[in-house]
N, CA, C and O atoms as a GROMACS GRO file, in nm:
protein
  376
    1UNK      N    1   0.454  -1.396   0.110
    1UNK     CA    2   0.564  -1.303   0.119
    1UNK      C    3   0.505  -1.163   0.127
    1UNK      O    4   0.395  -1.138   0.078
    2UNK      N    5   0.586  -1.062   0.194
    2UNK     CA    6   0.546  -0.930   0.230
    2UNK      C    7   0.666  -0.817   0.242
    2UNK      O    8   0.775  -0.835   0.294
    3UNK      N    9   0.629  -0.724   0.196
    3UNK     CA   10   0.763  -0.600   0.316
    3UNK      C   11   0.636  -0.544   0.262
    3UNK      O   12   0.536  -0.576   0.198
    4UNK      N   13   0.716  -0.395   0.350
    4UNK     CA   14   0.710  -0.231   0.304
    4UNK      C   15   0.790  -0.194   0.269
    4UNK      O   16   0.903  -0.215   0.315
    5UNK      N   17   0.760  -0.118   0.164
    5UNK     CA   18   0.842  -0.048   0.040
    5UNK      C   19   0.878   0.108   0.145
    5UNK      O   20   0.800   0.200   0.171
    6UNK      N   21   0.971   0.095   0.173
    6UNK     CA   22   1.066   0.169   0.238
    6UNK      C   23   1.104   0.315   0.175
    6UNK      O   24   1.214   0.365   0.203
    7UNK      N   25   1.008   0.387   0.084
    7UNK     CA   26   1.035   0.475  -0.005
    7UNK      C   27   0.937   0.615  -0.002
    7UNK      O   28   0.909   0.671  -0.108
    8UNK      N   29   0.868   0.687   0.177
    8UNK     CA   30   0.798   0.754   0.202
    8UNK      C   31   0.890   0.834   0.288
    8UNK      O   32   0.991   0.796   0.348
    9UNK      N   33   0.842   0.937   0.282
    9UNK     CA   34   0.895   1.058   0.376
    9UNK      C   35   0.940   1.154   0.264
    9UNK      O   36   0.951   1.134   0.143
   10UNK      N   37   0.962   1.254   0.334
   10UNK     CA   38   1.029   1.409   0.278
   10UNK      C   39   1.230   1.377   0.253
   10UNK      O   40   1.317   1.335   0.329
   11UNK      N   41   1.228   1.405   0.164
   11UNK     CA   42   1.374   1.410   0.115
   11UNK      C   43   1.430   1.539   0.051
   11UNK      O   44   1.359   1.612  -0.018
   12UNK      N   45   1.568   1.566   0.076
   12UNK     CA   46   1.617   1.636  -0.019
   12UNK      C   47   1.609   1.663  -0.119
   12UNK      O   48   1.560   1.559  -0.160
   13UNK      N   49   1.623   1.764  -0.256
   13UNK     CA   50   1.600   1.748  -0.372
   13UNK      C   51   1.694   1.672  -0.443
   13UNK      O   52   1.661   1.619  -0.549
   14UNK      N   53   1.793   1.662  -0.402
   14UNK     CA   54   1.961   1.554  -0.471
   14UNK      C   55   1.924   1.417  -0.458
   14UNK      O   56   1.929   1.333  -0.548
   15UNK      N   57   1.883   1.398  -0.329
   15UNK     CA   58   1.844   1.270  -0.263
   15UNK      C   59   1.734   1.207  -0.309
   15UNK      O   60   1.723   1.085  -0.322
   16UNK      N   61   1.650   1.292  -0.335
   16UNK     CA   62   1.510   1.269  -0.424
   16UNK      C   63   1.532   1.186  -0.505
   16UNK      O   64   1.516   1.064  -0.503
   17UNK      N   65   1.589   1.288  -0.614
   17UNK     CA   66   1.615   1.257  -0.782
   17UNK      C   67   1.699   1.122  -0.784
   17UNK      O   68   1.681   1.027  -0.859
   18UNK      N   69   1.799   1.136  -0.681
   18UNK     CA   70   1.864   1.043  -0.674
   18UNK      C   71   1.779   0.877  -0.652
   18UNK      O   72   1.827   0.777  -0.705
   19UNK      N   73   1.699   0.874  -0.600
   19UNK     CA   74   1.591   0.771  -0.551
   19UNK      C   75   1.485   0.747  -0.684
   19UNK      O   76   1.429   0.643  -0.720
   20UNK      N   77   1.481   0.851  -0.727
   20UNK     CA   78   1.383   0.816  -0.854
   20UNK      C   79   1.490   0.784  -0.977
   20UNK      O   80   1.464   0.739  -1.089
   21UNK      N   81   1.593   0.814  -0.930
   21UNK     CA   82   1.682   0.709  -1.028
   21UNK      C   83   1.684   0.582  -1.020
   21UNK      O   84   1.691   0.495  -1.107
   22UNK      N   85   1.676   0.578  -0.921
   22UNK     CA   86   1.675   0.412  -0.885
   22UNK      C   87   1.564   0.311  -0.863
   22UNK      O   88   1.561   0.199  -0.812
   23UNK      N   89   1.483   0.382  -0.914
   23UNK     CA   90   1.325   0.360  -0.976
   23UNK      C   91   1.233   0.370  -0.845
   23UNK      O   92   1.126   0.312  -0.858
   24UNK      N   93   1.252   0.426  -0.732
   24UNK     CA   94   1.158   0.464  -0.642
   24UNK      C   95   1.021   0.520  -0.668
   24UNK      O   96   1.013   0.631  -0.721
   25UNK      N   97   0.920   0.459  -0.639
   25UNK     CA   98   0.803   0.556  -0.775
   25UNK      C   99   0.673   0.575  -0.614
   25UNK      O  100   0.620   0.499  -0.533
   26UNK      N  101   0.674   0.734  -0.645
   26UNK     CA  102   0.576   0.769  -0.549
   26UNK      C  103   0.414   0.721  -0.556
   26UNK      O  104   0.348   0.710  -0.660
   27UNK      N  105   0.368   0.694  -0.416
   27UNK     CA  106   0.241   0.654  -0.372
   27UNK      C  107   0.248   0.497  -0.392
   27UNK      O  108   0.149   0.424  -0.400
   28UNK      N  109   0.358   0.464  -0.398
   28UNK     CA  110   0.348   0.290  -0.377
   28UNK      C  111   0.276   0.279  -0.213
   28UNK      O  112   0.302   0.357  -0.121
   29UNK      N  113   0.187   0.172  -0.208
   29UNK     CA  114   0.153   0.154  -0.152
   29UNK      C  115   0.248   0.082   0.010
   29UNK      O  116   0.362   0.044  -0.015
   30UNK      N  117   0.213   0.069   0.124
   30UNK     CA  118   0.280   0.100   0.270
   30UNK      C  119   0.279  -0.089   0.226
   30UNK      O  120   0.378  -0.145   0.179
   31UNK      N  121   0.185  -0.138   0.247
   31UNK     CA  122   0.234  -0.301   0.258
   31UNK      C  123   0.202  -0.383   0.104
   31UNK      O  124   0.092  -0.366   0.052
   32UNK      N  125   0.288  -0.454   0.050
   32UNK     CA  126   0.281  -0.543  -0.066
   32UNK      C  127   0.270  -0.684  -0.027
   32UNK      O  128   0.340  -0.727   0.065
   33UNK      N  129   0.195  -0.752  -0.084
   33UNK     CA  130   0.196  -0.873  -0.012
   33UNK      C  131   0.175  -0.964  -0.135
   33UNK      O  132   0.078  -0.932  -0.203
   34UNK      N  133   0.251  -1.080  -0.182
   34UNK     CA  134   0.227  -1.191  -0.249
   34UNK      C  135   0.188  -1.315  -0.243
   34UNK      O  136   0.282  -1.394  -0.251
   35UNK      N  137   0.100  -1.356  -0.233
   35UNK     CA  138   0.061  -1.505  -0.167
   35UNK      C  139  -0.059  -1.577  -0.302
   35UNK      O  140  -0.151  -1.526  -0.366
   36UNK      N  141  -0.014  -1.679  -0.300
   36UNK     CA  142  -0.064  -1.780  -0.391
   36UNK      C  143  -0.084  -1.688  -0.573
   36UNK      O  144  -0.191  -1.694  -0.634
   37UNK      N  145   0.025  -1.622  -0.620
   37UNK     CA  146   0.032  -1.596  -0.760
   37UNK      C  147  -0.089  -1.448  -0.747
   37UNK      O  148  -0.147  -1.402  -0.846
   38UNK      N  149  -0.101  -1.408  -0.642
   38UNK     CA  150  -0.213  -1.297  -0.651
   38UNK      C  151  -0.099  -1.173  -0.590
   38UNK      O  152  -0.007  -1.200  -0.514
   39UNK      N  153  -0.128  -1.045  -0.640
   39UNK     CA  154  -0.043  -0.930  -0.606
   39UNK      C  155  -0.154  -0.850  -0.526
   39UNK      O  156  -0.264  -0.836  -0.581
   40UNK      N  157  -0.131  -0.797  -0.401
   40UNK     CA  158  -0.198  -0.732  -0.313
   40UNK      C  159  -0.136  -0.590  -0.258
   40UNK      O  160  -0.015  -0.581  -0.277
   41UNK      N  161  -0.189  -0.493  -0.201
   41UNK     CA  162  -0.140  -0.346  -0.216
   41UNK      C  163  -0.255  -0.316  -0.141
   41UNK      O  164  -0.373  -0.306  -0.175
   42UNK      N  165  -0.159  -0.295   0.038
   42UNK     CA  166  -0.307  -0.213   0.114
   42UNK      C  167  -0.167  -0.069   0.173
   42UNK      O  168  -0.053  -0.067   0.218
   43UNK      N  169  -0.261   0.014   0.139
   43UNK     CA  170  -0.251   0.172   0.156
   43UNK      C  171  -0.283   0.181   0.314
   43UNK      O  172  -0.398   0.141   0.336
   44UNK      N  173  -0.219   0.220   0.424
   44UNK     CA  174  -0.234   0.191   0.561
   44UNK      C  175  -0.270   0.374   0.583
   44UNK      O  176  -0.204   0.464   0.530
   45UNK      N  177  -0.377   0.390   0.664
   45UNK     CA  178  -0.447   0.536   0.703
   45UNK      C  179  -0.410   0.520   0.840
   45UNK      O  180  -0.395   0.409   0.890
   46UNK      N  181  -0.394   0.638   0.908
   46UNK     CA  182  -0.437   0.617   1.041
   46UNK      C  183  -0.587   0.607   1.077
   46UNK      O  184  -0.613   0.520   1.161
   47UNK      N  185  -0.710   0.691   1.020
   47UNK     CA  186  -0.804   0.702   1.037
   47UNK      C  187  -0.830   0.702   0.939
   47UNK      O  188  -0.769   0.652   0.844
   48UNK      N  189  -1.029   0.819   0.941
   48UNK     CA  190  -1.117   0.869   0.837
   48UNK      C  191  -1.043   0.988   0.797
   48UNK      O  192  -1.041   1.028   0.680
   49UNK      N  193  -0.978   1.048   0.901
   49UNK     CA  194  -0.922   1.208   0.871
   49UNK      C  195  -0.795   1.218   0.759
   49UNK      O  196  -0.778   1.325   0.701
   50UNK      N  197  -0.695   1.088   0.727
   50UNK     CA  198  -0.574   1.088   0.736
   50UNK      C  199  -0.604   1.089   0.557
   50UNK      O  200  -0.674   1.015   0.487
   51UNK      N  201  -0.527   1.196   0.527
   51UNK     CA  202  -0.525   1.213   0.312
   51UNK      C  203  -0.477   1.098   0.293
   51UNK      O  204  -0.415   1.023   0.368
   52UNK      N  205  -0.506   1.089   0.201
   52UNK     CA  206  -0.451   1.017   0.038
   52UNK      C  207  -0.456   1.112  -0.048
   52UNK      O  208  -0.538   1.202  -0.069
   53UNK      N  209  -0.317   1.070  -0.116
   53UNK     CA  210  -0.291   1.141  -0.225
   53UNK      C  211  -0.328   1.097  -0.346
   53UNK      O  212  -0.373   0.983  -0.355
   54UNK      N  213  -0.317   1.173  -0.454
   54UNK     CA  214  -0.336   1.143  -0.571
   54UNK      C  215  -0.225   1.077  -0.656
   54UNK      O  216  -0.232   1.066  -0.778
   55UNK      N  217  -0.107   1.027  -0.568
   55UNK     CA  218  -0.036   0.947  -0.596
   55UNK      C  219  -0.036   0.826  -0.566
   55UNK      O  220   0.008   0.737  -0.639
   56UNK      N  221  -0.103   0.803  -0.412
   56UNK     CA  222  -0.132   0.662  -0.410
   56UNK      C  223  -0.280   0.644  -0.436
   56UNK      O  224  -0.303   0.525  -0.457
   57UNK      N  225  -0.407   0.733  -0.443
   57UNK     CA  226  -0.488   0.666  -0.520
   57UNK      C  227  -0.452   0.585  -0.694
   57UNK      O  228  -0.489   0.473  -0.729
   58UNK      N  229  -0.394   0.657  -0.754
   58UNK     CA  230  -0.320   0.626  -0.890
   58UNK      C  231  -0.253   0.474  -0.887
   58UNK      O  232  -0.264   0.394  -0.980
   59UNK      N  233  -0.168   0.443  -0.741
   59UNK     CA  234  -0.129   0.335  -0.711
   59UNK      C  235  -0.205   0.199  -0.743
   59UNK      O  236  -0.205   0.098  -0.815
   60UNK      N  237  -0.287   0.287  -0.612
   60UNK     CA  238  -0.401   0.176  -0.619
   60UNK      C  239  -0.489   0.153  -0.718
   60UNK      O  240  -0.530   0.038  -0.700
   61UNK      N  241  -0.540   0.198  -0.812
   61UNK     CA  242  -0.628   0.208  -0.932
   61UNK      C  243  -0.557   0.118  -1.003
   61UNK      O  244  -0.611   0.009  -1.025
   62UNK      N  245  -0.401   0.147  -1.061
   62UNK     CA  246  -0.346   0.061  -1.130
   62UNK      C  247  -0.323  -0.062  -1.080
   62UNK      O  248  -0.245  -0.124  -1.152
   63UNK      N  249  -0.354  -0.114  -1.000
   63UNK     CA  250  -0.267  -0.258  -0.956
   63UNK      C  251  -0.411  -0.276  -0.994
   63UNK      O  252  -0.424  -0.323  -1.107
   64UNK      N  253  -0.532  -0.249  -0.925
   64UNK     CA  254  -0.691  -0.305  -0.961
   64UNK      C  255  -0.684  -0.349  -1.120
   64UNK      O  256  -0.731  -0.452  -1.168
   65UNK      N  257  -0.609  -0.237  -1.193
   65UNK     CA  258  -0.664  -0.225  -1.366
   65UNK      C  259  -0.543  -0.335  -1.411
   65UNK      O  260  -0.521  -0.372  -1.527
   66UNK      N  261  -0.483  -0.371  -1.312
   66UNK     CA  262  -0.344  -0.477  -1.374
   66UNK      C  263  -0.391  -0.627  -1.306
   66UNK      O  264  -0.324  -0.724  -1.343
   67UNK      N  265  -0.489  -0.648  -1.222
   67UNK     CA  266  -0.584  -0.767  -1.182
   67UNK      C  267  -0.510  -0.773  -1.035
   67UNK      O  268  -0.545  -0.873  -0.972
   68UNK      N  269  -0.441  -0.711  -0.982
   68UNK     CA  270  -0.413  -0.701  -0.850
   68UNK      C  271  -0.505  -0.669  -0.767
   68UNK      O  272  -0.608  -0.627  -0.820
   69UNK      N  273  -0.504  -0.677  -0.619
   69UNK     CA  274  -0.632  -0.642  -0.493
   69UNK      C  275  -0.513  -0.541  -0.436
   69UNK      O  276  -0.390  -0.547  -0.433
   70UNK      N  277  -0.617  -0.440  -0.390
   70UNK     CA  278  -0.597  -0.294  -0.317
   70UNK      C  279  -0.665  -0.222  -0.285
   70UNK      O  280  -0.756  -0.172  -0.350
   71UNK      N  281  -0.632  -0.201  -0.165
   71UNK     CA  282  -0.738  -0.125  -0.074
   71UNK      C  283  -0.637  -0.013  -0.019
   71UNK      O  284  -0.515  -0.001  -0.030
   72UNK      N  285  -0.738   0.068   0.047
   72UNK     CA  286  -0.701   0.186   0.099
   72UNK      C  287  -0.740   0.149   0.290
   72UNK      O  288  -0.826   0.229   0.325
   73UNK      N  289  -0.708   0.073   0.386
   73UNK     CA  290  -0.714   0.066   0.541
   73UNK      C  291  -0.688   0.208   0.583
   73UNK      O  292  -0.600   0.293   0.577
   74UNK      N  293  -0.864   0.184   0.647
   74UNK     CA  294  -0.822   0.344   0.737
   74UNK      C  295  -0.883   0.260   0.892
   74UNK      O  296  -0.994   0.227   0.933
   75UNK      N  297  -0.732   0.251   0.947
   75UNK     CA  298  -0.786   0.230   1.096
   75UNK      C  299  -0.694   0.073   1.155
   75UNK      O  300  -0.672  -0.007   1.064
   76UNK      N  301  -0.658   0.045   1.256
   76UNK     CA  302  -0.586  -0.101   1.250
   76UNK      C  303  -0.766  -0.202   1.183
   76UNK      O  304  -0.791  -0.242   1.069
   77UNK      N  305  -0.837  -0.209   1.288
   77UNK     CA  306  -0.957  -0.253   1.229
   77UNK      C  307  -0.985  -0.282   1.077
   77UNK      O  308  -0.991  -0.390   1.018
   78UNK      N  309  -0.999  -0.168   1.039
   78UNK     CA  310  -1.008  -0.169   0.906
   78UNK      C  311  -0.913  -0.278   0.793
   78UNK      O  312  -0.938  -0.360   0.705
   79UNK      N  313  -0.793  -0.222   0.859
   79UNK     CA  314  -0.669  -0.271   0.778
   79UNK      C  315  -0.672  -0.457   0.777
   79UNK      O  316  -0.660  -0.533   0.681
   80UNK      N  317  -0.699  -0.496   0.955
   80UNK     CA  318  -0.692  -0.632   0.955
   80UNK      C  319  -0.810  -0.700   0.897
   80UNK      O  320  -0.808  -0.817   0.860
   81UNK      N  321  -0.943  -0.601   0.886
   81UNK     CA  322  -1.054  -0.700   0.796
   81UNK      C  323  -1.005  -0.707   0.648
   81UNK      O  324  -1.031  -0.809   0.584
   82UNK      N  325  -0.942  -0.614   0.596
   82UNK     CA  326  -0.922  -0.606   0.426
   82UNK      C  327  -0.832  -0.722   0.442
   82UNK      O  328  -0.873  -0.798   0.354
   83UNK      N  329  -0.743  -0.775   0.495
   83UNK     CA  330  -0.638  -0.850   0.523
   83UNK      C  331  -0.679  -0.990   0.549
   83UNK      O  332  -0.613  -1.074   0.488
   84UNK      N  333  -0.792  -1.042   0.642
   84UNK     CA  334  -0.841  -1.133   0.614
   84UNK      C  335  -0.953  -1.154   0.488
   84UNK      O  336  -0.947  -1.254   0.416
   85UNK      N  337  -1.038  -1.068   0.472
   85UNK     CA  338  -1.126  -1.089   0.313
   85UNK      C  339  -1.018  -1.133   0.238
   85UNK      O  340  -1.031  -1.249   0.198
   86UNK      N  341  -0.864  -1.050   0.191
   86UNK     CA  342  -0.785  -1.129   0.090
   86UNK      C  343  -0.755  -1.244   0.105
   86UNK      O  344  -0.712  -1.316   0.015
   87UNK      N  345  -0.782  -1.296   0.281
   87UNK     CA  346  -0.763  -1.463   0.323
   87UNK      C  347  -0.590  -1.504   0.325
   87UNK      O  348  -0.534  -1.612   0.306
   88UNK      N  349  -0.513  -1.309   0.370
   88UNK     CA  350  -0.419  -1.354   0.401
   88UNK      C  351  -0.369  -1.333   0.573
   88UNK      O  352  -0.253  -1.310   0.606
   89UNK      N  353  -0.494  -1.347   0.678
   89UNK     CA  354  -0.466  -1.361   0.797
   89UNK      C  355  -0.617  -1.485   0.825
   89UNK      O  356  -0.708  -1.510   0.746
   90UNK      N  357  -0.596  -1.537   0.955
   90UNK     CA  358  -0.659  -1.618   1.011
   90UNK      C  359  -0.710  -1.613   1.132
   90UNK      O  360  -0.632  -1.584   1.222
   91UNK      N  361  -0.843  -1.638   1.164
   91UNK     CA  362  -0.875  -1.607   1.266
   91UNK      C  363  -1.022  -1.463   1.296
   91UNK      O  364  -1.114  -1.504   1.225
   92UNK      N  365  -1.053  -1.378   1.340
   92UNK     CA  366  -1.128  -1.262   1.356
   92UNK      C  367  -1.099  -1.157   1.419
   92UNK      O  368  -1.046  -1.131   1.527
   93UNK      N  369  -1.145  -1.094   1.326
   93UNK     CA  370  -1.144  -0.888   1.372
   93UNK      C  371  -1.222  -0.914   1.554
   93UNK      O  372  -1.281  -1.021   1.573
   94UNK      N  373  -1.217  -0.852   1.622
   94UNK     CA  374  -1.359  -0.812   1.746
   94UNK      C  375  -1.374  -0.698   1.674
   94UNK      O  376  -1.460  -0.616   1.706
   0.00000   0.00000   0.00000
């Protein structure tokens, strides 16, 4: 099982607050993925150039310190090797 957490971009300040009411919590990571009782969290970059914040490094640190896998993908490349190492795609990077 998988989504994206649907909870990035610039918002209003009403709209904001309003979202962190509803427990929206910044720097969640772009894809969550659950497969075989293991919790996974890859942070999607466009590149080397593209920030991270200190909200989703924090993300990611905690799911590691909670026994979850998370990475930070900078690049499609990148993203689909972290994706098979977790052994949740099949097949090879070129």
């Amino acid at each position: 099982m998988f989504f994206h957490p649907a909870n990035g971009g610039w918002r209003q300040r009403v709209e904001a607050a309003r979202f962190v009411g509803l427990g929206v919590k910044s720097g969640v990571a772009d894809l969550i993925l659950l497969h075989d009782s293991k919790f996974h969290a890859l942070e999607i970059k466009a590149n080397d150039k593209a920030r991270v914040t200190p909200a989703q490094r924090k993300f990611i640190e905690a799911v590691k310190a909670a026994g979850g896998l998370a990475e930070i993908g900078r690049g499609l490349d990148d993203c689909l090797r972290i994706l098979e190492n977790w052994t949740l795609l099949r097949g090879g990077v070129i």
